[in-house]
C-alpha positions in Angstrom: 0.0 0.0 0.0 1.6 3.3 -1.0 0.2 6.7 -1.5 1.4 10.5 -0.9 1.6 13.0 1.3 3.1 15.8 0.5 1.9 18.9 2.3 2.6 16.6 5.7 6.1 16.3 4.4 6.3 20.4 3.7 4.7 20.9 7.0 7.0 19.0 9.2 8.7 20.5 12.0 6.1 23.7 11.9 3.6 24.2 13.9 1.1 23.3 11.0 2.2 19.5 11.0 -0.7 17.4 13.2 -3.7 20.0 11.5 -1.9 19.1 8.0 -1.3 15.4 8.3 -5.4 15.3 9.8 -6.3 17.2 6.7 -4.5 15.2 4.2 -4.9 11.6 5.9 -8.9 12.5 5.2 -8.4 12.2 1.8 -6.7 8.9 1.5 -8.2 6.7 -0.3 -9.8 3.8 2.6 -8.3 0.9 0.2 -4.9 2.4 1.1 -5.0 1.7 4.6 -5.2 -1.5 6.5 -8.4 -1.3 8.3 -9.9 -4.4 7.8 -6.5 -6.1 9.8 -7.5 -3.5 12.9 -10.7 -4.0 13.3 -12.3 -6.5 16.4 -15.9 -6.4 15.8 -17.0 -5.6 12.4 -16.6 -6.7 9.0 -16.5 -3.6 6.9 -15.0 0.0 7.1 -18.4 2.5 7.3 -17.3 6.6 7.1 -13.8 8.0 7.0 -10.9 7.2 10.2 -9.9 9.9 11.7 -6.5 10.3 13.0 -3.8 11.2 15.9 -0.3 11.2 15.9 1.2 9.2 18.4 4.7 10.3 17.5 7.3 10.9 15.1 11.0 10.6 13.8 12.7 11.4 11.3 16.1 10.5 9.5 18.0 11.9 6.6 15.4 9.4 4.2 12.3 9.3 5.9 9.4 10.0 8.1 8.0 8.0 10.4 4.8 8.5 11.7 3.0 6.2 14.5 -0.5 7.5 14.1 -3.9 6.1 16.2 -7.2 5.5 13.9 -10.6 6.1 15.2 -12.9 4.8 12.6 -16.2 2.7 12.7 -17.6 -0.7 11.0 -20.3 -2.7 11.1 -21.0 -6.6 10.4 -21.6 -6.7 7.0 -24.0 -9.5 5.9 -26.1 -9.9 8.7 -29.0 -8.3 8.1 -32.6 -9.3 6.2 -33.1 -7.7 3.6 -36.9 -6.6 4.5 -35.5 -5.3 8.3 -35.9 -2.0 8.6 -33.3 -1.0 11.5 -30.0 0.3 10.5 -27.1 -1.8 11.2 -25.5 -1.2 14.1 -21.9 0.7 14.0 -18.8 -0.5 16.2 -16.0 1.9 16.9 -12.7 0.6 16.2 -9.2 1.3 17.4 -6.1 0.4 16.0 -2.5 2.0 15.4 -0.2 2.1 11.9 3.0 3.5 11.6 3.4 5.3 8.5 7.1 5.9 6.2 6.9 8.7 4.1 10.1 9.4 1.8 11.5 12.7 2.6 12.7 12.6 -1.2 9.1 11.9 -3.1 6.7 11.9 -0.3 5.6 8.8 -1.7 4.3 7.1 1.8 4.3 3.2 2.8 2.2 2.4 5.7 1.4 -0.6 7.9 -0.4 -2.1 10.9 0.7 -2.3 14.5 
């Protein structure tokens, strides 16, 4: 799974850096992350994650961010198709450290 994140990597070490990586991290495309490996009750990703950074370091190649993700499933499947109650949502909780190339900003990410 790769993607890119460049304004986070322009933003680092300012004071813009949590409120940009948020921002940008909102936009990632959910296939990009590994959600479905986090998650303890449900079956399928419903809505978009949100995100905290946990910390960060840096060397002279890349990024590293440990970031928690608060997102929200549901058990896919389960439901009749003439019930008329919504399928109940689960929140989920995991953590993924993410490695974003200081050169490209191209970013690699995986599951804790």
């Amino acid at each position: 799974m790769s993607f890119s994140l460049p304004r986070t990597l322009a933003a680092w070490q300012t004071p813009a850096f949590a409120d940009t990586f948020k921002e940008e991290m909102s936009g990632v495309d959910l296939s990009e992350l590994p959600l479905l490996g986090l998650m303890q009750y449900g079956s399928a990703v419903v809505g978009h994650p949100k995100f905290m950074i946990l910390g960060t370091t840096a060397n002279s190649e890349t990024l590293q961010i440990r970031t928690g993700v608060f997102f929200q499933s549901v058990l896919a499947g389960c439901n009749c198709s003439d019930d008329p109650t919504a399928p109940d949502t689960n929140n989920e909780y995991g953590e993924l450290e993410l490695m974003v190339d200081r050169a490209s900003a191209s970013t690699r990410v995986h599951s804790n």
